[in-house]
Every structure is written in structure tokens, then in C-alpha cells.
RODO-2510 file (C-alpha; in nm, 4 decimals, decimal comma):
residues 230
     n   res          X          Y          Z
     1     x    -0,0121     1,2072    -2,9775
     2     x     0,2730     1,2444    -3,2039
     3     x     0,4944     0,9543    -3,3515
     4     x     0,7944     1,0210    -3,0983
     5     x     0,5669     0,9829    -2,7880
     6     x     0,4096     0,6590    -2,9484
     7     x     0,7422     0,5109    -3,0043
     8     x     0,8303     0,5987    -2,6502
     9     x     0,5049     0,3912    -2,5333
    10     x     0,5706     0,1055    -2,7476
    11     x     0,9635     0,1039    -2,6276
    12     x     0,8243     0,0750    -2,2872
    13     x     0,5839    -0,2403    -2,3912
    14     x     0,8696    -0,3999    -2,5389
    15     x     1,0582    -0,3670    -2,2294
    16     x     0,7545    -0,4938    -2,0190
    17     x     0,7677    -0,8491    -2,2164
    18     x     1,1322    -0,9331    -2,0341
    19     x     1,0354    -0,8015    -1,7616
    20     x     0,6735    -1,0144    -1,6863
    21     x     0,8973    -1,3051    -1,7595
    22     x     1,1186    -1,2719    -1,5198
    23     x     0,8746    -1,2035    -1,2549
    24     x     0,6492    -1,4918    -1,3300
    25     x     0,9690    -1,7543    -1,3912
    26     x     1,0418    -1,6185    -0,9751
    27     x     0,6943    -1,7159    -0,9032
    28     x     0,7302    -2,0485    -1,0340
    29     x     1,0339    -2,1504    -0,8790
    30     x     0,8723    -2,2990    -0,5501
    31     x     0,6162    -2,5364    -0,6252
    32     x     0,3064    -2,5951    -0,3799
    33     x     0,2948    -2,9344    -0,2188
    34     x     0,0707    -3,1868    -0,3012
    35     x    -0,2724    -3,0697    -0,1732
    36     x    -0,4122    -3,4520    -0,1483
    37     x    -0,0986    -3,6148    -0,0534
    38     x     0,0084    -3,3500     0,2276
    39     x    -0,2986    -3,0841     0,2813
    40     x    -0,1069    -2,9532     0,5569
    41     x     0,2149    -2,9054     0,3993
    42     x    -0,0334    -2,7337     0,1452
    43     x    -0,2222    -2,5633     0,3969
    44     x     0,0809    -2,3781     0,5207
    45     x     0,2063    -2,2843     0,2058
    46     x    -0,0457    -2,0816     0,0372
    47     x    -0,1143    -1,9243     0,3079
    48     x     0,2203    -1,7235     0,4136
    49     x     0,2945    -1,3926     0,3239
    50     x     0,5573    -1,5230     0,0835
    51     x     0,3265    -1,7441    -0,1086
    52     x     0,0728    -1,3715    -0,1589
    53     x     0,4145    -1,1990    -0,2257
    54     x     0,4677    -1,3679    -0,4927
    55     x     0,1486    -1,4435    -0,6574
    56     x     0,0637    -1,0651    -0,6399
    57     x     0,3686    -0,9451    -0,8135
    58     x     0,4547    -1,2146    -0,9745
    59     x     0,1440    -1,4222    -1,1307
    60     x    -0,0943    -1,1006    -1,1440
    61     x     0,1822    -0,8060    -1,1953
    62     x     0,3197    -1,0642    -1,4581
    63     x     0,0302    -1,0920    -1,6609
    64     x    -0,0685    -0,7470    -1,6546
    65     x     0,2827    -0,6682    -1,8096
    66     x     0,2202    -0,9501    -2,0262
    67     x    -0,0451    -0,8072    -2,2054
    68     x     0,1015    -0,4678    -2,2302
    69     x     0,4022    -0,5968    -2,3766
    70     x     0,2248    -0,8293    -2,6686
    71     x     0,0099    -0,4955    -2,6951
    72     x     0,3655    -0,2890    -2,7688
    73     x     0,4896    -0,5644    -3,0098
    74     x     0,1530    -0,6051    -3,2034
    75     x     0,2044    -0,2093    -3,2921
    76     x     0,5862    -0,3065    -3,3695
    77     x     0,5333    -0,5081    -3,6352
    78     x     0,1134    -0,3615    -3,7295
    79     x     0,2736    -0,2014    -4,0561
    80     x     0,5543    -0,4474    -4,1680
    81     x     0,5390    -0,7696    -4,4035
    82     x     0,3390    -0,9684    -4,1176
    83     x     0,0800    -0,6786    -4,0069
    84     x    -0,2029    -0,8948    -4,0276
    85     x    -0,0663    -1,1573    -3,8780
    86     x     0,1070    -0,9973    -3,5841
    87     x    -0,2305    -0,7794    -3,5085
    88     x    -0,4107    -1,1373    -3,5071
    89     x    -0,1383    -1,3296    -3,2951
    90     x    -0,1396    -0,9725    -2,9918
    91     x    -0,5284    -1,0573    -2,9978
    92     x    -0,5387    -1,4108    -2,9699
    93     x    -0,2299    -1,3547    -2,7074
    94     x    -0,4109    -1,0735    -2,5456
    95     x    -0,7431    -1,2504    -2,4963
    96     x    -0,5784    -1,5714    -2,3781
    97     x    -0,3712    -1,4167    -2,1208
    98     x    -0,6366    -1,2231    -2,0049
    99     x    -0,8184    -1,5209    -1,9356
   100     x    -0,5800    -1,6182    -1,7246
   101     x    -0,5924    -1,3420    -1,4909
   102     x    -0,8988    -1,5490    -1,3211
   103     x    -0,7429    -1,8250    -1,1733
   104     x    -0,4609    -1,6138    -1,1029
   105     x    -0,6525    -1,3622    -0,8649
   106     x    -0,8192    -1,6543    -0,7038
   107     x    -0,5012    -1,8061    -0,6198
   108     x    -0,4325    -1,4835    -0,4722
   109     x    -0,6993    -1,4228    -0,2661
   110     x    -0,9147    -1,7268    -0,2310
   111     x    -0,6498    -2,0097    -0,2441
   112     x    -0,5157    -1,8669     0,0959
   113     x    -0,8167    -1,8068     0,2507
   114     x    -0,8836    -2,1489     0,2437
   115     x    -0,5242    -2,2623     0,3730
   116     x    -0,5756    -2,0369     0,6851
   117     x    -0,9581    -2,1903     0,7134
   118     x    -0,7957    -2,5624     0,7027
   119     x    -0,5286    -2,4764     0,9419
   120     x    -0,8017    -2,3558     1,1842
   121     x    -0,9553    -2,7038     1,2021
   122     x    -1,2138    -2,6295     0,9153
   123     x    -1,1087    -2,9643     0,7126
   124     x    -1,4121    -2,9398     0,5196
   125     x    -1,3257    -2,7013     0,3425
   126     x    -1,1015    -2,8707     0,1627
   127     x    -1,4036    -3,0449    -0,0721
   128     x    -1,4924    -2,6862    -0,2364
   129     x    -1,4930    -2,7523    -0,5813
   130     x    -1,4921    -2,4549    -0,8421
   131     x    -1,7748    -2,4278    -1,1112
   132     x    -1,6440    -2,5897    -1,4467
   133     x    -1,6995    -2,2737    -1,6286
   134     x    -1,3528    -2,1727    -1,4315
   135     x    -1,1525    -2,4823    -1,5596
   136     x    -1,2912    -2,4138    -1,9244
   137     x    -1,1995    -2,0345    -1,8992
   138     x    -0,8316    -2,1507    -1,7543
   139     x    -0,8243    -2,4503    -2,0461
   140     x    -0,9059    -2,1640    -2,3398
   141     x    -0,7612    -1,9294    -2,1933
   142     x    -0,4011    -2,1340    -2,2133
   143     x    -0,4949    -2,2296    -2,5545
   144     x    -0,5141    -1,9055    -2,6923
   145     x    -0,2019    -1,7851    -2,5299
   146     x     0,0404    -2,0545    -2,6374
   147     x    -0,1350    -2,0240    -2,9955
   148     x    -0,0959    -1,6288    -2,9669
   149     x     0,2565    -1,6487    -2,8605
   150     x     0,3611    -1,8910    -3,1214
   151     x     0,2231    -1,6886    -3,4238
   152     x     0,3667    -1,3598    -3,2502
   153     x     0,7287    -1,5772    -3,2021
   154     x     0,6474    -1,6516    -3,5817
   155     x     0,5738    -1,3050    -3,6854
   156     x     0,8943    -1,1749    -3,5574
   157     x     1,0638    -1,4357    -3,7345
   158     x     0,8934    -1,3152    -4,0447
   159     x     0,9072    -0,9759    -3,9827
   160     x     1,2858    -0,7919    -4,1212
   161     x     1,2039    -0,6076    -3,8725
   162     x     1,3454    -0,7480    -3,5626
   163     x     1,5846    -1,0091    -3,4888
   164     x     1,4965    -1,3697    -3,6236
   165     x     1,5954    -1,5587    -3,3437
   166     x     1,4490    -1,3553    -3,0834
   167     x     1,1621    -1,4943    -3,2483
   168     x     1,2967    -1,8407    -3,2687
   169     x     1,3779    -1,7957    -2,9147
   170     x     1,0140    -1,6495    -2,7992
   171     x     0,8592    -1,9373    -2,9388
   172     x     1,0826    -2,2121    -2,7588
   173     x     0,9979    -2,0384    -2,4487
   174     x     0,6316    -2,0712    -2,4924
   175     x     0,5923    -2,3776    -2,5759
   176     x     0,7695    -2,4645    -2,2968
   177     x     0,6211    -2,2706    -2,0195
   178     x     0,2386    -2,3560    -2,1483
   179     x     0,2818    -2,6827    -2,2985
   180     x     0,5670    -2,8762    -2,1090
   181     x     0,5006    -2,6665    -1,7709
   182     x     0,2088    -2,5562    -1,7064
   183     x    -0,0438    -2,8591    -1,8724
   184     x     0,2358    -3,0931    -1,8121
   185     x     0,2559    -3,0169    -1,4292
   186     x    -0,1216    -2,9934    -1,4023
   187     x    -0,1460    -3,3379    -1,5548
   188     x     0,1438    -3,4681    -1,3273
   189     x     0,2169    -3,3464    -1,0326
   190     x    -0,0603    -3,0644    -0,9799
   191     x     0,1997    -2,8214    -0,9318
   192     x     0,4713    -2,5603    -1,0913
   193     x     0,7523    -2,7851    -1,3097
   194     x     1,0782    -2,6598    -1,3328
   195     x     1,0247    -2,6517    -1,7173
   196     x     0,7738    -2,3435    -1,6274
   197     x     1,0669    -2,1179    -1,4699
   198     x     1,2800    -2,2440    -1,7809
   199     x     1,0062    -2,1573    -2,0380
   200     x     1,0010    -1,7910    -1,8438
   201     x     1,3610    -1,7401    -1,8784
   202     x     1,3840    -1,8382    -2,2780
   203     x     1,1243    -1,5777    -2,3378
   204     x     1,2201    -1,3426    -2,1182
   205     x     1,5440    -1,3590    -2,3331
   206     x     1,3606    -1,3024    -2,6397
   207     x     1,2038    -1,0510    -2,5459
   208     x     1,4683    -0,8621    -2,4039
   209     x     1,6735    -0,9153    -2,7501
   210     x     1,3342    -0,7505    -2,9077
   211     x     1,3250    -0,4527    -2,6949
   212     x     1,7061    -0,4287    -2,7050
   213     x     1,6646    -0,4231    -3,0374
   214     x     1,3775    -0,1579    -3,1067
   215     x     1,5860     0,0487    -2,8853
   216     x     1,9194     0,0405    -3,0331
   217     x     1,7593     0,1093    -3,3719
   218     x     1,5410     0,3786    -3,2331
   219     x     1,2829     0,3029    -3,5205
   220     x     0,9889     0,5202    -3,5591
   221     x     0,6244     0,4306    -3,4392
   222     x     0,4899     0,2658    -3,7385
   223     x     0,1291     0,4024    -3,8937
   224     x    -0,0812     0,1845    -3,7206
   225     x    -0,3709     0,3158    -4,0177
   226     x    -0,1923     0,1020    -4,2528
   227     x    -0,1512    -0,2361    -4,0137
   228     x    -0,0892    -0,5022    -4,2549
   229     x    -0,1243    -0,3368    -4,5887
   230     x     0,2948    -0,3509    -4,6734
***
């Protein structure tokens, strides 16, 4: 593959960063109702169409993008001043959002499933309780991708390659999605915060100043042999 088509590739990565943002800051905006307090409210919810609308193209869709765009950016920035530490931030990024692709698909499929079973009288089925090795696998997996996301927010501010605060600005948003919406709300209320859909939006901005960026400049695909030797 020659360096135009791998420029073309890593132009589209770039532009998949806004765009998982914005699809997973729509996902968040509605939050679930209590599931203790109100298990029918609860009941109902995950199980309309809406509800799988979302969480299909938004949670799942939005991940998947995810990790193609941090992907696209890691080979960005592989052979400028931070190559080793933007490779190292797309795989800690990488392999924490990829853990989160497992709760996500069983909020998908097996969260409504059991809304539909409670709302057909089966009340019981409301004490299922996931193994623990699912709770650790969310728990790392959200460690690694607000520590990823950081570095790679850090590495752009770094880089003289792309625009500082783009950086500045993909960092805010992480923080702020993992740390003050999604552990925050878990810890809380047990649901989406608003700070989640706010988080999405600040790096969706960042990332579309990055791609924007890349674009306008039209820069070549960078030799990804020598990844962190400038």
C-alpha cells in the first residue's frame, strides 16, 4: 500500500474519533431509571426499541469507531517527537476500550431480555447477578481508557504536529466522560450523568479540530518503521 492510500486510511480514523463521540454523547442523553427504586420504570425502558436503537449504534457502533480512530491517531503521531509515547497511549486506549465492548453488548442484548422477562411477571429475574470477572473487566477496562486517552490528549499536546489545544481539549473531555460520568454516575445514581454527554461533546470537539487539522494540512502518512525514533 503506498503512502497516499495510508494517509487516506488514517484521514478516515481521524474523522471516526468525532464522530464515535457524538454518537455515544446521543446515547447518554437519557438515563435509565433507577432499577431498585422503580424496576418497572426500568423494566420498560431497556426494553423498547429506542433503548436497542441506541445502544447498538450508539454504545457498540461508538466504540468500534473509537478504537479505529485512536488506531488512526497512534499512526499520526508514530514518527514525531512523542512516537513512543503516542504508540503506548493508542494501546493502552485500544485495549481499554475494547474491554468495554463487554458490558456494552450485554446491555444490548441481555439487559433487555431481562426487562421483557420482568414485564412478563418473571420478577425473579431481577436477582441475576453477573460473575465478578465482568465488573473487574468493566473496572480495568475504564482504567486503561481514561489513562490511554489522557497520554494520547498529552501526546498531541506534545506533538508540533497537531494543534495543542485539541489536545488540551481531548483530555478535558476524558476525564470527564470516564471519571466525573461514568464512575461518578455508577457510584451515585447507577445511571448516565449529564457530565457523560458533556465529556462526549469536549472530545468530540477535539477530535474534530485533529482531523480538521490532518486534513487541511494534507500531511503525508508518516513511516510507521521509524515510530518513535525522531
Amino acid at each position: 500500500m503506498n503512502s497516499k492510500n495510508i494517509s487516506h486510511w488514517i484521514r478516515a480514523g481521524l474523522w471516526a474519533l468525532p464522530v464515535s463521540a457524538l454518537v455515544t454523547a446521543w446515547a447518554t442523553l437519557e438515563p435509565q431509571p433507577d432499577q431498585e427504586k422503580d424496576p418497572d420504570a426500568w423494566a420498560r425502558f431497556v426494553s423498547s426499541d429506542s433503548y436497542q436503537v441506541s445502544h447498538i449504534f450508539g454504545s457498540t457502533a461508538g466504540t468500534i469507531l473509537a478504537i479505529f480512530g485512536v488506531f488512526a491517531l497512534g499512526c499520526c503521531l508514530a514518527n514525531s517527537r512523542v512516537g513512543r509515547l503516542a504508540l503506548a497511549a493508542m494501546v493502552t486506549a485500544v485495549a481499554g476500550t475494547a474491554l468495554l465492548l463487554v458490558p456494552a453488548a450485554v446491555s444490548t442484548f441481555a439487559t433487555p431480555a431481562i426487562g421483557r422477562a420482568y414485564l412478563a411477571g418473571h420478577h425473579d429475574v431481577m436477582q441475576l447477578e453477573f460473575p465478578w470477572s465482568m465488573t473487574g473487566a468493566f473496572l480495568l477496562g475504564l482504567l486503561l481508557a481514561l489513562l490511554g486517552n489522557v497520554l494520547l490528549g498529552v501526546a498531541v499536546w506534545r506533538s508540533h504536529v497537531l494543534p495543542r489545544w485539541a489536545g488540551a481539549l481531548w483530555v478535558a473531555g476524558a476525564v470527564v466522560f470516564y471519571a466525573l460520568g461514568v464512575v461518578l454516575g455508577l457510584a451515585t445514581t447507577g445511571s448516565s450523568l449529564p457530565t457523560q454527554a458533556a465529556g462526549a461533546l469536549l472530545m468530540a470537539a477535539g477530535g474534530g479540530w485533529i482531523a480538521w487539522s490532518w486534513s487541511r494540512e494534507a500531511a503525508p502518512a508518516p513511516d510507521l518503521t521509524a515510530a518513535g525514533t525522531a
